[in-house]
C-alpha positions in Angstrom: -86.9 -70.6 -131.8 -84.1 -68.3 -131.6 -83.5 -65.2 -133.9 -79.9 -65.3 -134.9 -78.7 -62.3 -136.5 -75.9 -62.3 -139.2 -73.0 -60.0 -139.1 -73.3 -57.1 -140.2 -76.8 -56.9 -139.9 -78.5 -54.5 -137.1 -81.3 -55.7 -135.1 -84.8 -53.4 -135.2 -85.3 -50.6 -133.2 -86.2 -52.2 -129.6 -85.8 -55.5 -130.9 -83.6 -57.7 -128.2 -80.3 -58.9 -129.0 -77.7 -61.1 -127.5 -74.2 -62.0 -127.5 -72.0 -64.9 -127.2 -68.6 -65.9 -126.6 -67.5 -68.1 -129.3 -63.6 -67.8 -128.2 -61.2 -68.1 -125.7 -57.9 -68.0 -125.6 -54.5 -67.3 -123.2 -51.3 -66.5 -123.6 -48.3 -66.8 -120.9 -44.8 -66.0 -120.8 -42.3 -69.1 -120.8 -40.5 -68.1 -118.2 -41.9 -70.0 -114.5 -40.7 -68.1 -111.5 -40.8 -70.4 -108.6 -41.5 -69.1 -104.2 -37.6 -71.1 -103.8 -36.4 -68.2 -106.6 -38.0 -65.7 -105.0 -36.8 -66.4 -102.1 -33.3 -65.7 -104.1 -34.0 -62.1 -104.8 -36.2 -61.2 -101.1 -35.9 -62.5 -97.4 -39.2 -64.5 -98.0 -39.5 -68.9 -98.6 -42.3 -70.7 -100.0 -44.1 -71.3 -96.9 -44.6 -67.5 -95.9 -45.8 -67.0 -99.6 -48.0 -69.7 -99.7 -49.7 -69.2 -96.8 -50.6 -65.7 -96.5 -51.7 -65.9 -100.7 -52.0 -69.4 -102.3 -49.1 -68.9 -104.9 -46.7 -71.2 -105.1 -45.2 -70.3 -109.2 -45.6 -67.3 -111.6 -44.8 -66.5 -115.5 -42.4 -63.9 -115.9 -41.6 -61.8 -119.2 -38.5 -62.2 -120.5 -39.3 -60.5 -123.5 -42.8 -61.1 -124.3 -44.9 -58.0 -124.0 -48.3 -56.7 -123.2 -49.0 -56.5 -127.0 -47.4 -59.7 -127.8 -49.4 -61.3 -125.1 -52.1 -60.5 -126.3 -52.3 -61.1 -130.1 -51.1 -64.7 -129.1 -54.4 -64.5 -127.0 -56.3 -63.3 -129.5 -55.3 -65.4 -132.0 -56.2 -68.6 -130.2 -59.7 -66.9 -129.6 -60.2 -66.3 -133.1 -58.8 -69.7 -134.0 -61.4 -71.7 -131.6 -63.9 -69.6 -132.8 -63.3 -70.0 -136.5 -63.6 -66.5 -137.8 -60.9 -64.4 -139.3 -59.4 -61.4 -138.1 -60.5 -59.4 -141.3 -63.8 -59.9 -139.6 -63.3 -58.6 -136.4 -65.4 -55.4 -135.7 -63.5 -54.1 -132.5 -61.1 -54.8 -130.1 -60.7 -54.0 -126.2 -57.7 -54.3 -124.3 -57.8 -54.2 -120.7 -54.4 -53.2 -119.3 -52.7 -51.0 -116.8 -49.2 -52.1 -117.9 -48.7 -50.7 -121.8 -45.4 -50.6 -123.3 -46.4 -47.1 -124.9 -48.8 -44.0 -124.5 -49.5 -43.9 -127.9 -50.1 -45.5 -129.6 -52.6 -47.3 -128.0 -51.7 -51.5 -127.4 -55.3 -52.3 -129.0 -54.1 -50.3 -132.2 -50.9 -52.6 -132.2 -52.9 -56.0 -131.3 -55.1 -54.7 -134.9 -52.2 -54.1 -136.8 -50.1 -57.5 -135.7 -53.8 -59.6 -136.2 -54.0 -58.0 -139.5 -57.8 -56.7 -138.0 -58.0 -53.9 -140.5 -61.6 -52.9 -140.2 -61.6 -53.0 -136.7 -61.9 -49.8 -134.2 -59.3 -50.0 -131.1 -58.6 -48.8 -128.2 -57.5 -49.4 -124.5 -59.8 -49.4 -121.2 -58.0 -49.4 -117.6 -59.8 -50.5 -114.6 -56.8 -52.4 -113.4 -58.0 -55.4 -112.1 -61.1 -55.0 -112.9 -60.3 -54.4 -116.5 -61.2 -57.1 -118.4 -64.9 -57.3 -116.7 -65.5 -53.5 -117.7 -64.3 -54.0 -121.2 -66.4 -57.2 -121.5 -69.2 -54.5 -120.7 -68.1 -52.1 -122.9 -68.4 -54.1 -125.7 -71.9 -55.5 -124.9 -72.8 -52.1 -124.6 -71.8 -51.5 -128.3 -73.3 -54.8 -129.3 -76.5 -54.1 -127.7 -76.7 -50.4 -129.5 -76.0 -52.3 -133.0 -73.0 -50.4 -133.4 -70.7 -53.2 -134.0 -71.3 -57.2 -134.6 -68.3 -58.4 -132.8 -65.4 -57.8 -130.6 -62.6 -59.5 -129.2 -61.9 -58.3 -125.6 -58.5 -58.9 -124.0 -56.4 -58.2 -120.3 -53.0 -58.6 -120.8 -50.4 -57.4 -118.4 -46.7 -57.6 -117.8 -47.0 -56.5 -114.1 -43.4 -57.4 -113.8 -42.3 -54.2 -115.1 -43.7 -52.1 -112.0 -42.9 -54.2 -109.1 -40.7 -52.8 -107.0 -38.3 -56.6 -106.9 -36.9 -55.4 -103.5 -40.0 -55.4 -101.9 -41.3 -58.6 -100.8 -45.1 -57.4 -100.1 -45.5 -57.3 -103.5 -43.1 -58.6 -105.9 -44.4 -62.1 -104.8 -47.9 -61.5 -105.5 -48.0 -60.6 -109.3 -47.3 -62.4 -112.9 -47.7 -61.7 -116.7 -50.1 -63.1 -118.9 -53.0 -62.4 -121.3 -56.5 -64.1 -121.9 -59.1 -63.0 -124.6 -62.8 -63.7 -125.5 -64.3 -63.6 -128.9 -68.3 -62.1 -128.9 -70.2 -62.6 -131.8 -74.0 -61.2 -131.9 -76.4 -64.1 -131.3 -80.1 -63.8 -130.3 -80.3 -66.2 -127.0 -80.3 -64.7 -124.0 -77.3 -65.2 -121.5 -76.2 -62.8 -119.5 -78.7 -62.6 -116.5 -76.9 -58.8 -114.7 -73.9 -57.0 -114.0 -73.1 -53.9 -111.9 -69.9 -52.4 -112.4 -68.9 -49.7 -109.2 -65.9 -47.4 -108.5 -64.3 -45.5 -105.5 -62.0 -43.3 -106.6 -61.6 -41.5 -102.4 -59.6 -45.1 -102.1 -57.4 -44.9 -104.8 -54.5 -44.4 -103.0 -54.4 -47.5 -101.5 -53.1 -49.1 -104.6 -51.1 -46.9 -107.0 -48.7 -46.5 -109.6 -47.2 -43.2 -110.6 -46.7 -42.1 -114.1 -43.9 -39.6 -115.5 -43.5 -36.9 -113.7 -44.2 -33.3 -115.2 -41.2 -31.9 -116.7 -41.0 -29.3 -119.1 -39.5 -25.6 -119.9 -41.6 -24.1 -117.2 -41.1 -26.7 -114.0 -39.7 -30.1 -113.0 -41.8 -31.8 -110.1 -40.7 -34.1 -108.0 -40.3 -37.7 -109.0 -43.4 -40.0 -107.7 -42.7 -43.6 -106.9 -42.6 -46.0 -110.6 -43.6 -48.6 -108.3 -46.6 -50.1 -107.7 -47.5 -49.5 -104.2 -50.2 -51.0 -102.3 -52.0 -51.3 -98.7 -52.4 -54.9 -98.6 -54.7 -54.5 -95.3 -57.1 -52.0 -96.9 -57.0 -54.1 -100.3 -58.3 -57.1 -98.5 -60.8 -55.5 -96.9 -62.3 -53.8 -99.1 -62.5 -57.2 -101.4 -64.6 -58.8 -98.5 -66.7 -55.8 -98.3 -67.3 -55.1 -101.2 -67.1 -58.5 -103.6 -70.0 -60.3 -101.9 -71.9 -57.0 -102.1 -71.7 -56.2 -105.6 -72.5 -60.2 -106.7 -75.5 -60.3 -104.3 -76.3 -57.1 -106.2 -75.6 -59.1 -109.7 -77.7 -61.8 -108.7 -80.6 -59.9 -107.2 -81.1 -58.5 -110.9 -80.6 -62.2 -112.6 -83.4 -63.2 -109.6 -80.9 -66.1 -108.7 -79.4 -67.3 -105.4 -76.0 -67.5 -104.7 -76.1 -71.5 -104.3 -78.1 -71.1 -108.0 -74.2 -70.4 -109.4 -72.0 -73.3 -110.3 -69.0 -71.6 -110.2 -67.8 -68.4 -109.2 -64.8 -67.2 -111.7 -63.1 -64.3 -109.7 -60.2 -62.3 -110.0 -57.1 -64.8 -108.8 -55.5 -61.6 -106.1 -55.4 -64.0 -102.8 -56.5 -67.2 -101.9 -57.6 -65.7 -98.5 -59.8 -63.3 -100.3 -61.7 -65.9 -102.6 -61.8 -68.1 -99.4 -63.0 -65.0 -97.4 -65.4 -64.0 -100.1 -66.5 -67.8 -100.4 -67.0 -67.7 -96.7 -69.1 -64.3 -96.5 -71.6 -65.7 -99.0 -71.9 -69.1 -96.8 -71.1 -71.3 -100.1 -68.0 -74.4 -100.0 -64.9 -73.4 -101.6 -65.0 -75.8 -104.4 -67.6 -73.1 -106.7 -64.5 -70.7 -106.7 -62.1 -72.4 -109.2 -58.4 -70.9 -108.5 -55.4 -71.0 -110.8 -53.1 -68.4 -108.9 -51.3 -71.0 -107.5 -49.6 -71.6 -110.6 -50.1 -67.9 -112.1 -50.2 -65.4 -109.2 -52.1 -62.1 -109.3 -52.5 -60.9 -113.2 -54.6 -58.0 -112.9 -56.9 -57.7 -115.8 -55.3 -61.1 -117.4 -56.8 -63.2 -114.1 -60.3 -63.6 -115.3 -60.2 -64.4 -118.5 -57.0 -67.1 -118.6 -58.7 -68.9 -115.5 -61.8 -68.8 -118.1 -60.1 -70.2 -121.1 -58.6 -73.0 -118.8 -62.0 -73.9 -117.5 -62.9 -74.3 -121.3 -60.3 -76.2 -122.3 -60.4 -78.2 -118.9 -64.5 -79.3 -120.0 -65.1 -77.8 -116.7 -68.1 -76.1 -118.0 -71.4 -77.4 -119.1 -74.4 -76.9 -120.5 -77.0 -75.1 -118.5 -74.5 -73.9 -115.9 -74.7 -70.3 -114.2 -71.3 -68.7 -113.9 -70.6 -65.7 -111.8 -67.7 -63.5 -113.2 -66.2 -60.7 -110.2 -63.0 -58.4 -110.4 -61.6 -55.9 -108.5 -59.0 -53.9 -108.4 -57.3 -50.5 -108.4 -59.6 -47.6 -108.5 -60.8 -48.7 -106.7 -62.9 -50.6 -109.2 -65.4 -53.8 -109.3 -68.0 -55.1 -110.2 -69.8 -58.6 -111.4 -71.5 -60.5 -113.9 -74.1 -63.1 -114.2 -73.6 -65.5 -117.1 -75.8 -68.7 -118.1 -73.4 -71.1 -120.3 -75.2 -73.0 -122.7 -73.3 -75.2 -124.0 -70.3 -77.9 -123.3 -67.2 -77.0 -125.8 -65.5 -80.4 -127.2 -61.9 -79.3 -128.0 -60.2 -82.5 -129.2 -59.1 -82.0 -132.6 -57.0 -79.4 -134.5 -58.1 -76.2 -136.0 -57.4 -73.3 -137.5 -54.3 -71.3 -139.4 -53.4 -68.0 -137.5 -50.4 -66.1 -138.8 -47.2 -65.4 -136.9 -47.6 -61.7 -136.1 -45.9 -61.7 -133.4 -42.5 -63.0 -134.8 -42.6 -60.2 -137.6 -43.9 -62.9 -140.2 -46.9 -61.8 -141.5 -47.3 -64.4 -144.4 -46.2 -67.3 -142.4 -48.7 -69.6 -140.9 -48.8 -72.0 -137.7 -51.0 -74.7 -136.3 -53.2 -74.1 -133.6 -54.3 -76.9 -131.5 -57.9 -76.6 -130.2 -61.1 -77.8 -131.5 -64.0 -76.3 -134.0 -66.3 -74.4 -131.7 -69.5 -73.9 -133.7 -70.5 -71.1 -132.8 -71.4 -72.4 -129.4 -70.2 -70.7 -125.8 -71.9 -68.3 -122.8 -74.3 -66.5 -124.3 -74.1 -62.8 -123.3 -78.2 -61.3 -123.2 -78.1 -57.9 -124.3 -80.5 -56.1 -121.9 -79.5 -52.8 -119.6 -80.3 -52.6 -116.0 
């Protein structure tokens, strides 16, 4: 049998404890950008962008923002997952793109969701985010420190692109996924590795406000994201199949073990390289960057809650979850889903925070999940 502990209760002392993600949920900006408008705004067409990355269309804000994105996210996750936001514990959000320094956009995702009791705060590994704050918060679940979380990328990457350059103003979108965790006691996730190389951060950079004050005025840096595609890719191919194999070796699996490989949507060359590298058919790496383009922490976690919502995932099945990024940062994690989600059906009343409304309601359509999802084992390596 299994050992399912209630919230708010702590395991005992060396007692093992899992977690499991009982929500998902996106959120994406109305406005579709397509390669023919691009091709508007910077010599490019829809055959050079297509070729050299697999994107054909990306959501662009025309409003919505990072925080906005993301309660929409996280309200869907709570909805599917049936719980209220009074309940939640903790939040993580994954972003490199706030609106504002401080306050923090977790603190504004708690006060929009109504999430009172919950503690909050923001984690940026770029595109790698989302993976390290999935960690994070099993690494608070697994010290009994908290019962639940909701973890969230968002980004609205639009904001930093330079739109003159066509090397990379074609490449990214906006968007925002999230995951609900809940402590459960079956075990799930089989290892994870997270890495960083911070000699190579200059190879993809933003700068921040420069330093200007009473005593000296430096030089303005670039408010652009820049990047050396070359290196970028590169180091994906090098390192990606690395730090999986090194995933996997922990879990004692194989890559042709995994049914699907959920990586971070950057390039369809890279997941075909990476594919390629690790001598498995490109049909276990489910893209949706064709459609989204590159949404740093946001890639992961949408192309999970579409996968959900698609029935793509099944009982049983071994999932492999990779991101990398800026940094430079990466890392991997093995995942054993255990059960298939039904979502036909209408649950759920989740308030319209992000409209200013806070006593208004609005229907949410998704299905009762039941506590079922990946099931996240709570074990350190």
């Amino acid at each position: 049998y299994t050992l399912e502990i209630p919230w708010g209760q702590s395991a005992e002392k060396g007692e093992s404890m899992a977690v499991k993600i009982i929500g998902t949920g996106s959120a994406l900006p109305k406005k579709v950008v397509s390669n023919e408008e691009m091709a508007g705004l910077v010599e490019t067409s829809d055959q050079w962008i297509r070729e050299r990355t697999g994107i054909g269309s990306r959501h662009i804000s025309t409003g919505e923002t990072v925080v906005s994105l993301a309660v929409e996210a996280c309200e869907k996750a709570l909805a599917h997952g049936d719980r209220k936001a009074s309940e939640v514990q903790l939040i993580l959000v994954a972003t490199c793109t706030p609106e504002k320094g401080i306050p923090c956009a977790a603190c504004q995702v708690q006060s929009l969701l109504g999430a009172a009791e919950a503690v909050a705060f923001d984690l940026n590994a770029a595109c790698a985010g989302f993976l390290f704050a999935l960690h994070t918060a099993h690494a608070y679940i697994e010290a009994g420190i908290y019962d639940n979380a909701l973890v969230v990328g968002s980004e609205v990457l639009s904001k930093v692109v330079d739109w003159t350059d066509r090397g990379t103003c074609v490449l990214f979108g906006d968007g925002a996924g999230a995951v609900l965790l809940e402590r459960s006691g079956q075990p799930g996730i089989l290892g994870f590795v997270q890495h960083s190389d911070g000699t190579k951060g200059g190879v993809l950079q933003c700068d921040g406000r420069k330093l200007e004050n009473p005593f000296v005025s430096l030089p303005v840096g670039n408010p652009f994201l820049s990047m050396d595609g070359r290196e970028v890719f590169a180091f994906a191919l090098r390192q990606v199949p690395a730090c999986i194999w090194e995933a996997l070796s922990q879990a004692k699996l194989s890559p042709e073990d995994v049914d699907l490989y959920v990586l971070h949507q950057a390039n369809r060359r890279i997941i075909e390289g990476i594919a390629g590298r690790m001598n498995l058919e490109a049909a276990r790496f489910p893209m949706n960057l064709e459609r989204t383009g590159n949404m740093s922490s946001a890639s992961i976690p949408v192309l999970l809650d579409e996968l959900v919502r698609e029935g793509r995932l099944q009982e049983g099945m071994t999932l492999v979850l990779s991101g990398f990024g800026a940094g430079l940062t990466y890392g991997a994690c093995v995942l054993k889903w255990q059960r298939s989600l039904d979502f036909s059906g209408e649950i759920g009343i989740v308030k319209e925070s992000v409209r200013g409304d806070r006593g208004a309601g609005k229907k949410v359509q998704a299905a009762g999940w039941g506590g079922t999802g990946i099931i996240l084992s709570m074990r350190c390596w």
